[in-house]
PADODREN-964514 format. One record per atom (N, C-alpha, C, O, CB): atom name; x, y, z; residue number from 1. Coordinates in steps of 0.02 Angstrom, whole numbers. Glycine has a CB too. Layout:
BEGIN
<r atom="CA" c1="X" c2="Y" c3="Z" seq="NUM"/>
...
END
This chain:
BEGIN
<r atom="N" c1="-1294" c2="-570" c3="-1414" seq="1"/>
<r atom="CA" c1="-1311" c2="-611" c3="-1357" seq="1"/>
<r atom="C" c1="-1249" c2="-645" c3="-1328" seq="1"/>
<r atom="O" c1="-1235" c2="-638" c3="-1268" seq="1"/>
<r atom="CB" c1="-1362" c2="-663" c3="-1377" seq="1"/>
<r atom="N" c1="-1218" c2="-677" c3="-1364" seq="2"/>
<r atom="CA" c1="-1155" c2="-714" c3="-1344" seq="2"/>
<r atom="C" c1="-1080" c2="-644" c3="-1308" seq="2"/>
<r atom="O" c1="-1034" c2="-652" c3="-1268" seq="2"/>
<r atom="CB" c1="-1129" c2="-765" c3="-1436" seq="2"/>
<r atom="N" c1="-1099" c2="-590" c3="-1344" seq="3"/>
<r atom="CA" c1="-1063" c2="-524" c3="-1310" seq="3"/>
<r atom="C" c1="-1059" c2="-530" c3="-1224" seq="3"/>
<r atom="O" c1="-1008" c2="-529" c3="-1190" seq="3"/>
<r atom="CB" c1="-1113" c2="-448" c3="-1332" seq="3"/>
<r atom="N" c1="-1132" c2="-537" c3="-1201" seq="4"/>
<r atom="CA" c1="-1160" c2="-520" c3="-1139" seq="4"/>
<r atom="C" c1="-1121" c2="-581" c3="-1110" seq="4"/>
<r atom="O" c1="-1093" c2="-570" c3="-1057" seq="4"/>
<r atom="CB" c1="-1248" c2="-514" c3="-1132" seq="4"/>
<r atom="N" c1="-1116" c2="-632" c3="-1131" seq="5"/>
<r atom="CA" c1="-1096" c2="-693" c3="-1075" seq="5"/>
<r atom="C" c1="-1010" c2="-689" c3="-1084" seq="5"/>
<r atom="O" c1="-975" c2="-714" c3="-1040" seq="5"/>
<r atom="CB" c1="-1135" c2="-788" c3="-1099" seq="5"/>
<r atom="N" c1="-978" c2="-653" c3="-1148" seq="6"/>
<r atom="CA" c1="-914" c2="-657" c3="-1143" seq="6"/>
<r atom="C" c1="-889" c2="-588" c3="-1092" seq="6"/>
<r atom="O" c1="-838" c2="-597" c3="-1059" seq="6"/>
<r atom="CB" c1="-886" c2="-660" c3="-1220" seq="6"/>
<r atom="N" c1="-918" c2="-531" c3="-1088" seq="7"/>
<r atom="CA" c1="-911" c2="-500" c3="-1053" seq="7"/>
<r atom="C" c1="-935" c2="-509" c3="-981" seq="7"/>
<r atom="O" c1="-902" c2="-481" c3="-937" seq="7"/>
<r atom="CB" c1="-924" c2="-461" c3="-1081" seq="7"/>
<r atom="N" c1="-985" c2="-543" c3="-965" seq="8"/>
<r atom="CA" c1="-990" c2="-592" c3="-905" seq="8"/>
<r atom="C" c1="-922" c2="-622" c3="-875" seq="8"/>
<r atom="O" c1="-892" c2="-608" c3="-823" seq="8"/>
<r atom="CB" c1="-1033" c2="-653" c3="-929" seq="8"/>
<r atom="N" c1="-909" c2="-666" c3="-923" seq="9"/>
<r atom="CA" c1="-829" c2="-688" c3="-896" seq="9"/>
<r atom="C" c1="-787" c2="-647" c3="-885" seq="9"/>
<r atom="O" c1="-749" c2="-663" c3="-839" seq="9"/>
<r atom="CB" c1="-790" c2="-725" c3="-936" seq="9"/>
<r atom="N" c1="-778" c2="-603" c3="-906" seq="10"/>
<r atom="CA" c1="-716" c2="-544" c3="-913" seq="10"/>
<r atom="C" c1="-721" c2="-536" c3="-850" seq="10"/>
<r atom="O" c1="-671" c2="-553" c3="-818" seq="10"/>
<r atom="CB" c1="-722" c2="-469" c3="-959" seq="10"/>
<r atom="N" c1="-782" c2="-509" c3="-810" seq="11"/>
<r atom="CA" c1="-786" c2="-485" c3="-751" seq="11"/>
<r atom="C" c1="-781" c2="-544" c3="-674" seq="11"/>
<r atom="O" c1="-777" c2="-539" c3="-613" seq="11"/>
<r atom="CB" c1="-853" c2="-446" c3="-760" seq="11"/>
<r atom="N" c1="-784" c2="-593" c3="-724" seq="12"/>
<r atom="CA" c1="-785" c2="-656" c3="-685" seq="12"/>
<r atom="C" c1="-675" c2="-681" c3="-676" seq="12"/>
<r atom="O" c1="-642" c2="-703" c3="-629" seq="12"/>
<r atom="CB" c1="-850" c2="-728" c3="-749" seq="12"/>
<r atom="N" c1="-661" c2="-664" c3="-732" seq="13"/>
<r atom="CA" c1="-596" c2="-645" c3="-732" seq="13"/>
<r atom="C" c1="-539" c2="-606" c3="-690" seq="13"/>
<r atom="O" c1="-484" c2="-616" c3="-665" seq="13"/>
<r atom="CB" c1="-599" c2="-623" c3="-772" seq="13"/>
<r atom="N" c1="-598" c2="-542" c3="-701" seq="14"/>
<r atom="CA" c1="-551" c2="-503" c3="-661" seq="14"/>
<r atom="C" c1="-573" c2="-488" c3="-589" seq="14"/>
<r atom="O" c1="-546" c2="-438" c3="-567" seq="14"/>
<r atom="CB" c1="-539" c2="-438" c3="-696" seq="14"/>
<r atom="N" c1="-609" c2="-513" c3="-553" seq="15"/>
<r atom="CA" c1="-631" c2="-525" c3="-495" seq="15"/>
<r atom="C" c1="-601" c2="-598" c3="-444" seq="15"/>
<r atom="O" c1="-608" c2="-617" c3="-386" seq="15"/>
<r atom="CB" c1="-702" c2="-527" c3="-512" seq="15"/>
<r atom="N" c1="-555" c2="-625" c3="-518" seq="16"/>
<r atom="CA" c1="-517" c2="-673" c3="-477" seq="16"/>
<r atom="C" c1="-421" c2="-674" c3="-493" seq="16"/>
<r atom="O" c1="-369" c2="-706" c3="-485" seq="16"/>
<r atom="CB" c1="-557" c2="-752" c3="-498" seq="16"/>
<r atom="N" c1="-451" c2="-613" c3="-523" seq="17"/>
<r atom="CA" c1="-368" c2="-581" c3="-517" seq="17"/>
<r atom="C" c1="-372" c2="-557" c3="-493" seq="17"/>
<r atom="O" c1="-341" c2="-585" c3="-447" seq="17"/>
<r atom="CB" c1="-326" c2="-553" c3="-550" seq="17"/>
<r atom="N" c1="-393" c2="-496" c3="-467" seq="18"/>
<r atom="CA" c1="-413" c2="-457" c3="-429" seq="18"/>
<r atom="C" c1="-382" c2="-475" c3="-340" seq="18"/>
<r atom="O" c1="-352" c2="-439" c3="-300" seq="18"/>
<r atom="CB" c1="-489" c2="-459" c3="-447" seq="18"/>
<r atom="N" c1="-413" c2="-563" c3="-334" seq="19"/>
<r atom="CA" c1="-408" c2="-566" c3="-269" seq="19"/>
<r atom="C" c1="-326" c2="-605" c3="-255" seq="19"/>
<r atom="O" c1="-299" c2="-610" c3="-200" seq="19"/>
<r atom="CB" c1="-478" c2="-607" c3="-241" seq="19"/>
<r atom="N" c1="-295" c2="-634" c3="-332" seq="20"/>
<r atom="CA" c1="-222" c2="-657" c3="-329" seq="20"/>
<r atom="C" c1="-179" c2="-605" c3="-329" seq="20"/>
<r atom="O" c1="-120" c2="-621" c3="-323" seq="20"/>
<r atom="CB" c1="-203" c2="-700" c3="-382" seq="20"/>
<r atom="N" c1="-193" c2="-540" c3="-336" seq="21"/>
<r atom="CA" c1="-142" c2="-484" c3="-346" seq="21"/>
<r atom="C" c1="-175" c2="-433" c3="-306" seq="21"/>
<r atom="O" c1="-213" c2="-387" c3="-319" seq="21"/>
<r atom="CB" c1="-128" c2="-460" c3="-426" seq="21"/>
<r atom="N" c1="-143" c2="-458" c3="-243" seq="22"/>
<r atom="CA" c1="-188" c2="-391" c3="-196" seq="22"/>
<r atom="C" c1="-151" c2="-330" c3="-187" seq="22"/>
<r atom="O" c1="-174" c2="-281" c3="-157" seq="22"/>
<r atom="CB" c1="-208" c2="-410" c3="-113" seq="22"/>
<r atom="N" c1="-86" c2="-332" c3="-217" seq="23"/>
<r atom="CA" c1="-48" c2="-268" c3="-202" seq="23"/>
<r atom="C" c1="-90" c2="-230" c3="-260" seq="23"/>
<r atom="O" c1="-64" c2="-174" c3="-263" seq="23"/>
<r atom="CB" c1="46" c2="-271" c3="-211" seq="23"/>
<r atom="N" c1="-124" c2="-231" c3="-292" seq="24"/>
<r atom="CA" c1="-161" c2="-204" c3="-346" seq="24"/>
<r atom="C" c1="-227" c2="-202" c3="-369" seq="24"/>
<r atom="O" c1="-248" c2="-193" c3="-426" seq="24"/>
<r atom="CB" c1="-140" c2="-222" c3="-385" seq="24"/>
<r atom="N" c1="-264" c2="-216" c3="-301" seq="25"/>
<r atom="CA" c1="-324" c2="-229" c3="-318" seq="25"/>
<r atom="C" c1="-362" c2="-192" c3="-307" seq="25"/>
<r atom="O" c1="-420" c2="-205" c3="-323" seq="25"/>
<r atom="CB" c1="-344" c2="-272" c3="-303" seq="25"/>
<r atom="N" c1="-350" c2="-134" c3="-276" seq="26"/>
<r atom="CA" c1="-396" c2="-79" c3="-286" seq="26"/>
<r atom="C" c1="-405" c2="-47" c3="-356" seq="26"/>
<r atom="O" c1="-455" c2="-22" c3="-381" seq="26"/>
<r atom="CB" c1="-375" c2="-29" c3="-242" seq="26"/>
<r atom="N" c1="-336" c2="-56" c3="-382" seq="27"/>
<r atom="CA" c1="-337" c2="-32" c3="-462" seq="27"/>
<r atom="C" c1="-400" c2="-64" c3="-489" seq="27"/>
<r atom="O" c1="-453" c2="-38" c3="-508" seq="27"/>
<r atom="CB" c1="-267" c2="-60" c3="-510" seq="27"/>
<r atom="N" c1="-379" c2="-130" c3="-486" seq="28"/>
<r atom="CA" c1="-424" c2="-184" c3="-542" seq="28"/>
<r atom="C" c1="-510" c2="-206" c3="-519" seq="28"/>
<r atom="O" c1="-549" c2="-245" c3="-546" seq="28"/>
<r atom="CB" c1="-374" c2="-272" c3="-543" seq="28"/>
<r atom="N" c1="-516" c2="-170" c3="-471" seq="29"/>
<r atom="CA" c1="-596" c2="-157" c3="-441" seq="29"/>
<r atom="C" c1="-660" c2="-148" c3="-493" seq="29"/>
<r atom="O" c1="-708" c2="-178" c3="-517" seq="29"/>
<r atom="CB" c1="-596" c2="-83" c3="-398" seq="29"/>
<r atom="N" c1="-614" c2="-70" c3="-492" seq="30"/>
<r atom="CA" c1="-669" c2="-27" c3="-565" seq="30"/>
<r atom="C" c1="-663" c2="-79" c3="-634" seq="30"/>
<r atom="O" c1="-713" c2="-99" c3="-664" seq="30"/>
<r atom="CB" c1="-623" c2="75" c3="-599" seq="30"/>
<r atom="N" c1="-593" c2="-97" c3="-653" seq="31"/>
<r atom="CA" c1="-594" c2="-135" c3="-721" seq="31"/>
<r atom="C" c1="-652" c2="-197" c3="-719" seq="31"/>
<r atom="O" c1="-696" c2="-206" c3="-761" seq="31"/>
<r atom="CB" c1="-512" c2="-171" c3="-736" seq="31"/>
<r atom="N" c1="-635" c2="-246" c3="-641" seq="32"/>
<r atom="CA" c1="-691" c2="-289" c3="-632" seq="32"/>
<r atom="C" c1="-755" c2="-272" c3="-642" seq="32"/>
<r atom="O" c1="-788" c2="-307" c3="-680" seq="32"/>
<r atom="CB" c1="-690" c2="-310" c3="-579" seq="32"/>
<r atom="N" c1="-790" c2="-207" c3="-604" seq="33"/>
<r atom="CA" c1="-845" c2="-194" c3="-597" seq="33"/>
<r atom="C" c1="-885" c2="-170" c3="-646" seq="33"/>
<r atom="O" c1="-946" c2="-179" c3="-643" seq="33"/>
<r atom="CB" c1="-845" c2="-165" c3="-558" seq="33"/>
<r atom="N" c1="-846" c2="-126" c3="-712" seq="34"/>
<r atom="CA" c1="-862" c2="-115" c3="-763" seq="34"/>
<r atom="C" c1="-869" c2="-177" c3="-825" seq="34"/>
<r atom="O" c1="-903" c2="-177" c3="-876" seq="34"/>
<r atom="CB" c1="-822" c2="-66" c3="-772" seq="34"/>
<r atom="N" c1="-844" c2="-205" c3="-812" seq="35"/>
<r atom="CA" c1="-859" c2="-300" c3="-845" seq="35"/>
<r atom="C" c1="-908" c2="-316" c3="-819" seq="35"/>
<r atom="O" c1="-933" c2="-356" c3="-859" seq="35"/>
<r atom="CB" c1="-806" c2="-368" c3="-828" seq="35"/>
<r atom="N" c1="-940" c2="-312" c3="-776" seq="36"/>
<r atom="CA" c1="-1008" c2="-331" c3="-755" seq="36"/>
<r atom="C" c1="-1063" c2="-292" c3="-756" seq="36"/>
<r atom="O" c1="-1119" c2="-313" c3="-771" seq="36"/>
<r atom="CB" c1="-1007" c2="-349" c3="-699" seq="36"/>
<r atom="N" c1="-1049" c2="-228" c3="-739" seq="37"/>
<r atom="CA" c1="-1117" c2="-180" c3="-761" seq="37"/>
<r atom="C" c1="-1124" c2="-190" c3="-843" seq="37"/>
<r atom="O" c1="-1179" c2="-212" c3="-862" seq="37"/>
<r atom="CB" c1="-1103" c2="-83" c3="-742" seq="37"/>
<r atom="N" c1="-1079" c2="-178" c3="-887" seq="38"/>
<r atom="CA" c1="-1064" c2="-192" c3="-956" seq="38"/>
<r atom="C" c1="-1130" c2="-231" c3="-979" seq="38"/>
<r atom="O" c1="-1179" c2="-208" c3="-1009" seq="38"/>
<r atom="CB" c1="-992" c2="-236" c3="-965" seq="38"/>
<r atom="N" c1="-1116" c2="-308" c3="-953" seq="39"/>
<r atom="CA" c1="-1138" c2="-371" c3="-993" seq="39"/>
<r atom="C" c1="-1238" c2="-356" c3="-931" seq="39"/>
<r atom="O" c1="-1295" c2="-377" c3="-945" seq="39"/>
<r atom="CB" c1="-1059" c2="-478" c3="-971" seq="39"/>
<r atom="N" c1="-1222" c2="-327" c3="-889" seq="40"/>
<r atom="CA" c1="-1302" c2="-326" c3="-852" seq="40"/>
<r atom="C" c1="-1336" c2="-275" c3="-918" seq="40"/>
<r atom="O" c1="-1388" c2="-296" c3="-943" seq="40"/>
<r atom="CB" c1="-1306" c2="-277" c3="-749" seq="40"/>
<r atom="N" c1="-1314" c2="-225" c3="-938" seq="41"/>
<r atom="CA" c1="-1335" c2="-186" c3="-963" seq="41"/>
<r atom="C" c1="-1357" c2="-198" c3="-1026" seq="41"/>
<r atom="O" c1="-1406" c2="-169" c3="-1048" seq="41"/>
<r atom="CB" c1="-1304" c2="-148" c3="-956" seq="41"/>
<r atom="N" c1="-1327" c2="-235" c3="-1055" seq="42"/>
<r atom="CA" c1="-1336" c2="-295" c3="-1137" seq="42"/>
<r atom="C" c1="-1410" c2="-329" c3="-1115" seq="42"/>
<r atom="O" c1="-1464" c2="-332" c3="-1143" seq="42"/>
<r atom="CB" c1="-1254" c2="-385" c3="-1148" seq="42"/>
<r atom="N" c1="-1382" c2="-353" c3="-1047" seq="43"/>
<r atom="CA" c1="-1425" c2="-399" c3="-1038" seq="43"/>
<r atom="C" c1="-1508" c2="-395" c3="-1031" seq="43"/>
<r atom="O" c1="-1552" c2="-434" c3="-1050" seq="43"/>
<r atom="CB" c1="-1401" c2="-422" c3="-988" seq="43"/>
<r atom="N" c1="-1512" c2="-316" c3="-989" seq="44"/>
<r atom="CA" c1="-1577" c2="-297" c3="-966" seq="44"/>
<r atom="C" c1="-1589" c2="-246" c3="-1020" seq="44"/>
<r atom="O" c1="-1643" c2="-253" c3="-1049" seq="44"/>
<r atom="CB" c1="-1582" c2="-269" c3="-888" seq="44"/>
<r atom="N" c1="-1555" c2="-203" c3="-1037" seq="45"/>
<r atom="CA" c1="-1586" c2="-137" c3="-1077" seq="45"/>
<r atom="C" c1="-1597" c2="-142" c3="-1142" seq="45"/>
<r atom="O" c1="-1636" c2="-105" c3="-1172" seq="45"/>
<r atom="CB" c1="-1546" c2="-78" c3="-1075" seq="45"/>
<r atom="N" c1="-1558" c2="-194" c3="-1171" seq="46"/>
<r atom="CA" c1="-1576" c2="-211" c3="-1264" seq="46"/>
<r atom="C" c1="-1629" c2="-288" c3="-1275" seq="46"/>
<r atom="O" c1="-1613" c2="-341" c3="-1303" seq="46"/>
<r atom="CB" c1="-1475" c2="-236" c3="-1315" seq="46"/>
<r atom="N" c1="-1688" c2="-272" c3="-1244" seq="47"/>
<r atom="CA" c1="-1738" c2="-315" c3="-1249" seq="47"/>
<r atom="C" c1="-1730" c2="-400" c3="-1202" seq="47"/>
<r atom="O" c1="-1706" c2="-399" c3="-1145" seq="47"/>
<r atom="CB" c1="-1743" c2="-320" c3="-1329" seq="47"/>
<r atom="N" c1="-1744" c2="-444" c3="-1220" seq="48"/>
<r atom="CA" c1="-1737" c2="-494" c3="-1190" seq="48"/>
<r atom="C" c1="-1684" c2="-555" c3="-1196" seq="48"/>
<r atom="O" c1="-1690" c2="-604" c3="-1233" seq="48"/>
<r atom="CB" c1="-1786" c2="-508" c3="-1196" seq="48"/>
<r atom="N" c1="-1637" c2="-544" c3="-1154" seq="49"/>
<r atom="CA" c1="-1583" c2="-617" c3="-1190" seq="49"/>
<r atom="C" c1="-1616" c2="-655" c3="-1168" seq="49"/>
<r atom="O" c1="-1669" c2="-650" c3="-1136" seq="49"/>
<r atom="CB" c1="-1500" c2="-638" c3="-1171" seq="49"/>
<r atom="N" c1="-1559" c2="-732" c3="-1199" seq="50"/>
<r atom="CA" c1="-1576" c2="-765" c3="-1181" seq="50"/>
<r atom="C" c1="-1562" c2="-774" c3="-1105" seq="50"/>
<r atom="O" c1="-1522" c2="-750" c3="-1064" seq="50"/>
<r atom="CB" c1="-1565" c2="-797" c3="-1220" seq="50"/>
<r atom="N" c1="-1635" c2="-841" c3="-1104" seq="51"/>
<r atom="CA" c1="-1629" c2="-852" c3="-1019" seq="51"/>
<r atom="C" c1="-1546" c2="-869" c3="-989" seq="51"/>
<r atom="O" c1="-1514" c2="-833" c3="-951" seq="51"/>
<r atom="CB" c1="-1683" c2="-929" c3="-996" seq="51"/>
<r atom="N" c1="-1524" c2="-934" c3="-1018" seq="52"/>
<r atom="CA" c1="-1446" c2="-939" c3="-995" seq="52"/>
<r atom="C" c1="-1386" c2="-895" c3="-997" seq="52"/>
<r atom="O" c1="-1329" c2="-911" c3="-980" seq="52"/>
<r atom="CB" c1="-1422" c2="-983" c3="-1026" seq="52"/>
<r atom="N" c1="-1411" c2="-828" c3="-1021" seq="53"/>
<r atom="CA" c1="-1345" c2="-788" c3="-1031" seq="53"/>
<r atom="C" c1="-1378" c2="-772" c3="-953" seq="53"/>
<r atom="O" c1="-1358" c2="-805" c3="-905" seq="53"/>
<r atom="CB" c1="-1327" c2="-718" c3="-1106" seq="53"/>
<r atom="N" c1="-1408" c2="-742" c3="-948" seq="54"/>
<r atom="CA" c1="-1437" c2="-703" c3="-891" seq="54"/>
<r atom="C" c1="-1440" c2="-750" c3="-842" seq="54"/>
<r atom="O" c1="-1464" c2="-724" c3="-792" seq="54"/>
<r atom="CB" c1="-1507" c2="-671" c3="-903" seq="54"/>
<r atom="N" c1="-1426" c2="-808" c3="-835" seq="55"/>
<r atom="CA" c1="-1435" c2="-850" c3="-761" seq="55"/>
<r atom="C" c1="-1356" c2="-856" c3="-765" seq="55"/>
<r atom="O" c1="-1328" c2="-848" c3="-711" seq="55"/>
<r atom="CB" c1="-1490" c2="-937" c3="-756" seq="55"/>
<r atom="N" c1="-1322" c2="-868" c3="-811" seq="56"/>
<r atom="CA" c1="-1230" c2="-854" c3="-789" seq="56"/>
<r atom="C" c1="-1211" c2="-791" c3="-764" seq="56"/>
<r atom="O" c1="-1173" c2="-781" c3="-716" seq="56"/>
<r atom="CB" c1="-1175" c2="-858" c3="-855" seq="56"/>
<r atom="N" c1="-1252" c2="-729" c3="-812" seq="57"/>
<r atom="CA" c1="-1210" c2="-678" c3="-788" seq="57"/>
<r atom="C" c1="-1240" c2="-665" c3="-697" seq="57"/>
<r atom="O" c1="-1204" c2="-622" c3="-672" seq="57"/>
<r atom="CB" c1="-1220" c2="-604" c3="-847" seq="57"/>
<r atom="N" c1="-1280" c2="-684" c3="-659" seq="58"/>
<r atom="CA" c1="-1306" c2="-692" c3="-579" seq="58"/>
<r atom="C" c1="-1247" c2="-725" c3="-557" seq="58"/>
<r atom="O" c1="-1199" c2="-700" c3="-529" seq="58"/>
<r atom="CB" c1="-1381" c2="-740" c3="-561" seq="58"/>
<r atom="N" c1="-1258" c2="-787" c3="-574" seq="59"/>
<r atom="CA" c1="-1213" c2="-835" c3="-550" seq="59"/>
<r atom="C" c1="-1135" c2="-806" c3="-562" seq="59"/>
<r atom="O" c1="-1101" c2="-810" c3="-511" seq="59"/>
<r atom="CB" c1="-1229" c2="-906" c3="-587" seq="59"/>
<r atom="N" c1="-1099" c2="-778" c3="-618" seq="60"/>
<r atom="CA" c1="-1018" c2="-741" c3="-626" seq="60"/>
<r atom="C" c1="-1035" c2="-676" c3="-546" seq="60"/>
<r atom="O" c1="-987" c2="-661" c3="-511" seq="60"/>
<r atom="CB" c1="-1005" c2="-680" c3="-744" seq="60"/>
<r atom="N" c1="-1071" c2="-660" c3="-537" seq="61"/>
<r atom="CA" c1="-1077" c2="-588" c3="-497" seq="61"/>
<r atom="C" c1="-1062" c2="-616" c3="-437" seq="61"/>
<r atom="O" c1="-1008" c2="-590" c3="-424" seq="61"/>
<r atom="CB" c1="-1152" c2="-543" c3="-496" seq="61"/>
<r atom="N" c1="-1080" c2="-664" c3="-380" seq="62"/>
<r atom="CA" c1="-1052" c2="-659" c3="-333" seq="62"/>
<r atom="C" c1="-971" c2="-688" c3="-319" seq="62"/>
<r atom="O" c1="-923" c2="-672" c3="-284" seq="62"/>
<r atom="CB" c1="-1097" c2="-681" c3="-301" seq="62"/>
<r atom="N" c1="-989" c2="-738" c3="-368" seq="63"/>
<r atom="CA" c1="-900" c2="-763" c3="-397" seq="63"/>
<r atom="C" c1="-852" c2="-722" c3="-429" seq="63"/>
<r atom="O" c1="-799" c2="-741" c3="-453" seq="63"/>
<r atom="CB" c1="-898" c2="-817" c3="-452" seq="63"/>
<r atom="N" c1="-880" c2="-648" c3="-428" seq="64"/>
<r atom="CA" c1="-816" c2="-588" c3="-444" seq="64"/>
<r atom="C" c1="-837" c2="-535" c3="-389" seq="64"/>
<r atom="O" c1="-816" c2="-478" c3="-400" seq="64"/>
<r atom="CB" c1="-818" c2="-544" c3="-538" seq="64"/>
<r atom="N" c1="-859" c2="-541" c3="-354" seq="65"/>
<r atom="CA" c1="-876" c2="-502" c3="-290" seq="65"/>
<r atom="C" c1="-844" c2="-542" c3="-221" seq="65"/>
<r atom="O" c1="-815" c2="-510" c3="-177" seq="65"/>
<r atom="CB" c1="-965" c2="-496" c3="-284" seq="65"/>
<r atom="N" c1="-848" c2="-578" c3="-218" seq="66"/>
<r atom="CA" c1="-831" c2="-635" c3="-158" seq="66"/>
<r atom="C" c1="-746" c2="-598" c3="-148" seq="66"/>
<r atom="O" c1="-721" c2="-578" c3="-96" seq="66"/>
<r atom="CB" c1="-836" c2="-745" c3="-192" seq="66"/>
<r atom="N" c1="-723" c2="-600" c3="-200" seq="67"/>
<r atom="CA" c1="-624" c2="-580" c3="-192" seq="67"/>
<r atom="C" c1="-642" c2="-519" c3="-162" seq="67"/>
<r atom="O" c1="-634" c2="-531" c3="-102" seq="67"/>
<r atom="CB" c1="-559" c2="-566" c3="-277" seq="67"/>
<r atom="N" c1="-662" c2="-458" c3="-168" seq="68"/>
<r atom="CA" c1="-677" c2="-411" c3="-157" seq="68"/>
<r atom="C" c1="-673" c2="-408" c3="-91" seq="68"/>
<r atom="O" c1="-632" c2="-376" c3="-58" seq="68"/>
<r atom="CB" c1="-724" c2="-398" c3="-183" seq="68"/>
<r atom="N" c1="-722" c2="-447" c3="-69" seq="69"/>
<r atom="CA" c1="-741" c2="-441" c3="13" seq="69"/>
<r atom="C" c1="-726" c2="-474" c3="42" seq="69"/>
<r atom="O" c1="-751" c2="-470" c3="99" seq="69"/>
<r atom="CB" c1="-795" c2="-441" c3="38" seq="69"/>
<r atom="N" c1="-665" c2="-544" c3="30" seq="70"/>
<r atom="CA" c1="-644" c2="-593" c3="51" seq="70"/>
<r atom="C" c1="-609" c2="-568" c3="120" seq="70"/>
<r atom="O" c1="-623" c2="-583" c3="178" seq="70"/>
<r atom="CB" c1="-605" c2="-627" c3="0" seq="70"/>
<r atom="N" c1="-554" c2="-519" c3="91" seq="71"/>
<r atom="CA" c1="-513" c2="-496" c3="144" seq="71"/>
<r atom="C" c1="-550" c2="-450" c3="214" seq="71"/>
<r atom="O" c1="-525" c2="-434" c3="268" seq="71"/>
<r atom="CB" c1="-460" c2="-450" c3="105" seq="71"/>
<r atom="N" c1="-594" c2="-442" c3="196" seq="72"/>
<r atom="CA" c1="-650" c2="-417" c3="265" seq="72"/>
<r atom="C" c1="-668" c2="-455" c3="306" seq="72"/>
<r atom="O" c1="-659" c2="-453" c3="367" seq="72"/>
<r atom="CB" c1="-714" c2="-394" c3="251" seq="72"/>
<r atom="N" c1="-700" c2="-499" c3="268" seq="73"/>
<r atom="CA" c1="-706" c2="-553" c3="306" seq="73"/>
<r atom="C" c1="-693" c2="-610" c3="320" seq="73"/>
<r atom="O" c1="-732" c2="-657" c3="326" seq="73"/>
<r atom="CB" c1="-733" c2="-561" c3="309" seq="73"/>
<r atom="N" c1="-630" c2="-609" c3="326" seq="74"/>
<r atom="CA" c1="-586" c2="-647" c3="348" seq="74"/>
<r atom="C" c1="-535" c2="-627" c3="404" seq="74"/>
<r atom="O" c1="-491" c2="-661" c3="430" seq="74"/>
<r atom="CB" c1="-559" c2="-662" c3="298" seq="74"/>
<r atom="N" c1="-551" c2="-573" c3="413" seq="75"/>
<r atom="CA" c1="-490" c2="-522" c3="482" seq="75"/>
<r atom="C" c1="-553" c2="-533" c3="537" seq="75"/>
<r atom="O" c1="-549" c2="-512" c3="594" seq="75"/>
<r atom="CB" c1="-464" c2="-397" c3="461" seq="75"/>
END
């Protein structure tokens, strides 16, 4: 259980490196995005976590997505 929310962060991590190192952030996309499918997949497919892992890992997802799309919309 505690797996799912540390891998939560990871992706919460690298979604905000991601957006400080933009000469490289297409690289670190997939690394981000796979930190988050990861800990969804703990989360939904091996029975029921707990409720608070699963209301952080929502809440880490748009806060490692936001860098992503920052630079779109912002031009």
């Amino acid at each position: 259980m505690l797996l799912t929310a540390g891998l939560g962060m990871v992706g919460l991590v690298g979604g905000a490196v991601s957006a400080r190192v933009a000469d490289v952030q297409v690289m670190l996309m997939p690394v981000s995005l796979a930190s988050l499918v990861l800990p969804y997949s703990f989360a939904y497919r091996r029975g029921p976590a707990p409720r608070w892992q699963r209301r952080a890992l929502w809440m880490s997802t748009p806060i490692t997505v936001l860098p992503w799309l920052w630079p779109s919309l912002t031009r």
